[in-house]
C-alpha positions as CSV (number, residue, x, y, z in Angstrom):
1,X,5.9,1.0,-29.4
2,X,7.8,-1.9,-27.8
3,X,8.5,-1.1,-23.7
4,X,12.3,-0.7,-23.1
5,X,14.1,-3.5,-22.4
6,X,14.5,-4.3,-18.6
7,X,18.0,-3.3,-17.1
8,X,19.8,-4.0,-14.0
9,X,18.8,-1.1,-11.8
10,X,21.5,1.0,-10.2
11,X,19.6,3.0,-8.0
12,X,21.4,2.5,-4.2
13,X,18.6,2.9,-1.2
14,X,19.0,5.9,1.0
15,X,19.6,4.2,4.3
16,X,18.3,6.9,6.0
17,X,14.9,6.0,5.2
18,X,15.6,3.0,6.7
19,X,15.1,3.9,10.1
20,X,11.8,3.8,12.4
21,X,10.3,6.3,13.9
22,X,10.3,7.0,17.5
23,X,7.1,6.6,19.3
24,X,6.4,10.2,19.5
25,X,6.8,10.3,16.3
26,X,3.6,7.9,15.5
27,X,1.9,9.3,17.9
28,X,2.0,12.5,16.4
29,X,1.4,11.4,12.6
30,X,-1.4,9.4,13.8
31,X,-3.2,12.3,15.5
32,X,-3.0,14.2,12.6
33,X,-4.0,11.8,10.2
34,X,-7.2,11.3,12.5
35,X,-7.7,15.1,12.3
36,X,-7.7,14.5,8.9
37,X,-10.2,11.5,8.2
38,X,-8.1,8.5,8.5
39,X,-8.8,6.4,11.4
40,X,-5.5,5.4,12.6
41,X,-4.0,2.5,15.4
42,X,-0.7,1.9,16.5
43,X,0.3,-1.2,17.4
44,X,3.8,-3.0,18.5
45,X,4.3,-5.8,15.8
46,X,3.6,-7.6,12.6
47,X,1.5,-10.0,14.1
48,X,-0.8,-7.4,15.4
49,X,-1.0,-5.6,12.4
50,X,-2.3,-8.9,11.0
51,X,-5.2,-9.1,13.7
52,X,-6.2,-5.6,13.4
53,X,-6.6,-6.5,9.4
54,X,-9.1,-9.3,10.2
55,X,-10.8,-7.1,12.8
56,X,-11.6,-4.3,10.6
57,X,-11.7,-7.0,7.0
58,X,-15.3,-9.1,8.0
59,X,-14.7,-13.2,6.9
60,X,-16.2,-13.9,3.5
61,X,-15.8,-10.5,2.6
62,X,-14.7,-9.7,-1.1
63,X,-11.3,-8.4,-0.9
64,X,-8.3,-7.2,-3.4
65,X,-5.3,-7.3,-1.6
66,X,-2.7,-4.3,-3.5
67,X,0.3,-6.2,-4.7
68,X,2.7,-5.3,-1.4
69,X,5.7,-6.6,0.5
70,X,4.2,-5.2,3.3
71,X,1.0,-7.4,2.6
72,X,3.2,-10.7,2.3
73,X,5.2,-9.8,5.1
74,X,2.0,-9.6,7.9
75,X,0.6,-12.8,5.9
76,X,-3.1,-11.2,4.8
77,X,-1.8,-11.9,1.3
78,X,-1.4,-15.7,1.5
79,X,-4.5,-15.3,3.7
80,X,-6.5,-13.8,1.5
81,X,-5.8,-15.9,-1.5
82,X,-5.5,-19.3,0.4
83,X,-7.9,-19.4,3.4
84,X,-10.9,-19.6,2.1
85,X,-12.0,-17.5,4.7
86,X,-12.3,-14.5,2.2
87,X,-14.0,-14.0,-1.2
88,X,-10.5,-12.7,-3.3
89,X,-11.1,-10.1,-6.2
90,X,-7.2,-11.0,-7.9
91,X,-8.2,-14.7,-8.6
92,X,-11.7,-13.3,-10.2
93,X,-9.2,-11.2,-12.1
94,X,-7.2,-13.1,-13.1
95,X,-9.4,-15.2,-14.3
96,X,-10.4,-12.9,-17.0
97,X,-9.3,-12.5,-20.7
98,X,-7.3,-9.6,-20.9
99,X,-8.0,-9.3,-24.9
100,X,-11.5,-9.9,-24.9
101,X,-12.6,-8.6,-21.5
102,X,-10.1,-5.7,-20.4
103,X,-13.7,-3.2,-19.5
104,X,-14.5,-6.3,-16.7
105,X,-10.9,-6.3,-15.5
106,X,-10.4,-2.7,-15.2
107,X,-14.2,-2.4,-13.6
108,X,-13.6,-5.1,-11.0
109,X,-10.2,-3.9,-10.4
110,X,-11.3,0.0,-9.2
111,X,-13.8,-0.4,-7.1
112,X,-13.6,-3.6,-4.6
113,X,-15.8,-3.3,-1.3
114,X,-12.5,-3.4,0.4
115,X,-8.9,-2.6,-0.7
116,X,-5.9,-3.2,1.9
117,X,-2.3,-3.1,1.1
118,X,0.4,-0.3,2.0
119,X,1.7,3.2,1.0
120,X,5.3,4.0,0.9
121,X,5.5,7.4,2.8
122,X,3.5,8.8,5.8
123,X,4.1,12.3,7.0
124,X,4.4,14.0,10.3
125,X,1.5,16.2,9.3
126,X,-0.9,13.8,8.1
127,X,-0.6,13.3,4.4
128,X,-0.6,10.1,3.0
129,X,2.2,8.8,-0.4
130,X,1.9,6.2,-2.6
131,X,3.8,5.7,-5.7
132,X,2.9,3.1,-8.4
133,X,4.3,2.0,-12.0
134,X,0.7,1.0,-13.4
135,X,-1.8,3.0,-11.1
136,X,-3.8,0.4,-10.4
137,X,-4.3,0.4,-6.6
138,X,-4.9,5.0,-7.1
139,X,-7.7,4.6,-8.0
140,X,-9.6,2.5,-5.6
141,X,-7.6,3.9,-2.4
142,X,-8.7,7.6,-3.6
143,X,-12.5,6.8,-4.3
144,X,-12.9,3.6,-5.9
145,X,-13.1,1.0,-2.5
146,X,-16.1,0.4,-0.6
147,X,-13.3,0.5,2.4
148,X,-9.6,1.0,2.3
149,X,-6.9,-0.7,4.9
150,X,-3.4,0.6,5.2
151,X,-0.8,-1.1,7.0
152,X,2.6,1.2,7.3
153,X,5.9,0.3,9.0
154,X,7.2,2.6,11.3
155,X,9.9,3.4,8.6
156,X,8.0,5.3,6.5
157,X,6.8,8.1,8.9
158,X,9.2,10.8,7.5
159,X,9.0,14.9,8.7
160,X,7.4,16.8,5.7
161,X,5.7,16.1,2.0
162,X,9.3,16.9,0.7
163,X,10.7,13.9,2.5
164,X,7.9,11.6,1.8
165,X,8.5,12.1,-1.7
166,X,12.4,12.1,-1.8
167,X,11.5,8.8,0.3
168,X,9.7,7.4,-2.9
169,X,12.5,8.5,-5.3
170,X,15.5,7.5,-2.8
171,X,14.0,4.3,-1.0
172,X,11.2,2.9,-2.4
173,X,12.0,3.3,-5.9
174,X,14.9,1.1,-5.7
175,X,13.7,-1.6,-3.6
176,X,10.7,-1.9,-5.4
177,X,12.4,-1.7,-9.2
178,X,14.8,-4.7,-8.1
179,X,11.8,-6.5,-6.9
180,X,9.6,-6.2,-10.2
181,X,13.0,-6.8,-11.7
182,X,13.1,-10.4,-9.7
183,X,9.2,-11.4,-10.5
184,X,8.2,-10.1,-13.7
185,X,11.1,-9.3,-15.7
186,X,10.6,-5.3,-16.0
187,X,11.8,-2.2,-14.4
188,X,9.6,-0.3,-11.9
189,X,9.1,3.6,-12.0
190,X,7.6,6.3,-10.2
191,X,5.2,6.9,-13.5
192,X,2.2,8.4,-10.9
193,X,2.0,9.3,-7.4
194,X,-1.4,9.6,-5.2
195,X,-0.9,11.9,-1.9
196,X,-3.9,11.7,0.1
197,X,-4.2,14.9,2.6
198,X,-7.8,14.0,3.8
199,X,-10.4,11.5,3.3
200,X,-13.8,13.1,3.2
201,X,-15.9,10.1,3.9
202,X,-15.7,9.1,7.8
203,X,-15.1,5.5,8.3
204,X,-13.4,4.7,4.8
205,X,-10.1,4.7,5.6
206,X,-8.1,2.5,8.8
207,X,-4.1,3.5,8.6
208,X,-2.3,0.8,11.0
209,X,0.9,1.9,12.0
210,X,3.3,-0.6,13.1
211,X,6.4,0.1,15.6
212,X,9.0,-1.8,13.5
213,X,10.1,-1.8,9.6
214,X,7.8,-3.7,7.4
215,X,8.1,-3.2,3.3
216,X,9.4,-1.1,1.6
């Protein structure tokens, strides 16, 4: 069955999901998510966020970089792909024959030894939201990467799981469908969301919170 064909969205943003947390307010999100498995730091800007990326992402090693505005907006993206300094999964896979070698793609795809990119809703008590079209970067964040790197603008710290995922609906779903609208031509959709309350391996996960708005 053909997909639908793509539309103007006319979702609006919620504006009040717009708006950064308070200090107190990461500071209490990042304690919890600590009690909960996920190393977390707080730092003051986008350019700190970047250097706590290459502090906890070792040069040369092999690393898929989730498809994120958050990722292009700290610069680890173009990094990544342009540097040298780093061994990129996404050119291996795109380098591959989606006809003939779709097993290799979807293999190489789950389970880099490190994943970093974003998620689109942090609570208050520690549980982690992220919504995707495809599904692609699930699987790896919940068990499939050697090591997983979040980077999360202070926006996106939100009260309760009922507001991180009104956030997804009301926010990031709009943002995100008129940016997949702009670079590939399709609408976006909330088609599966992960929520990650605890990680049960010690060391996996680093959650950087950063004190101003970054993605969406």
């Amino acid at each position: 069955m053909a997909a639908p064909p793509a539309r103007e969205s006319a979702l609006v943003p919620n504006p009040a999901y717009a708006k950064t947390a308070t200090r107190a307010q990461l500071d209490r999100a990042a304690a919890r998510l600590e009690e909960h498995g996920i190393h977390t730091v707080i730092v003051p800007s986008r350019a700190d966020a970047l250097r706590t990326v290459q502090s906890l992402v070792p040069e040369h090693s092999e690393v898929l970089v989730s498809t994120s505005e958050t990722m292009a907006q700290i610069g680890f993206s173009k990094e990544v792909e342009e540097s040298g300094r780093y061994t990129s999964v996404r050119k291996r896979l795109l380098a591959l024959d989606r006809k003939t070698q779709d097993r290799e793609f979807r293999q190489l795809g789950q389970s880099p030894p490190y994943e970093v990119g974003s998620v689109h809703a942090v609570t208050a008590e520690g549980d982690v939201l992220v919504a995707s079209a495809t599904g692609s970067q699930l699987g790896p964040y919940a068990f499939g990467a050697g090591k997983v790197v979040w980077v999360v603008g202070a926006q996106k710290v939100v009260p309760t799981l009922e507001d991180g995922l009104r956030r997804l609906r009301e926010y990031s779903l709009p943002l995100e469908d008129a940016r997949a609208l702009r670079a590939y031509g399709r609408n976006s959709g909330l088609n599966k969301i992960l929520i990650v309350s605890r990680e049960a391996v010690p060391g996996r996960v680093n959650l950087i919170l950063v004190e101003e708005a970054l993605g969406f």
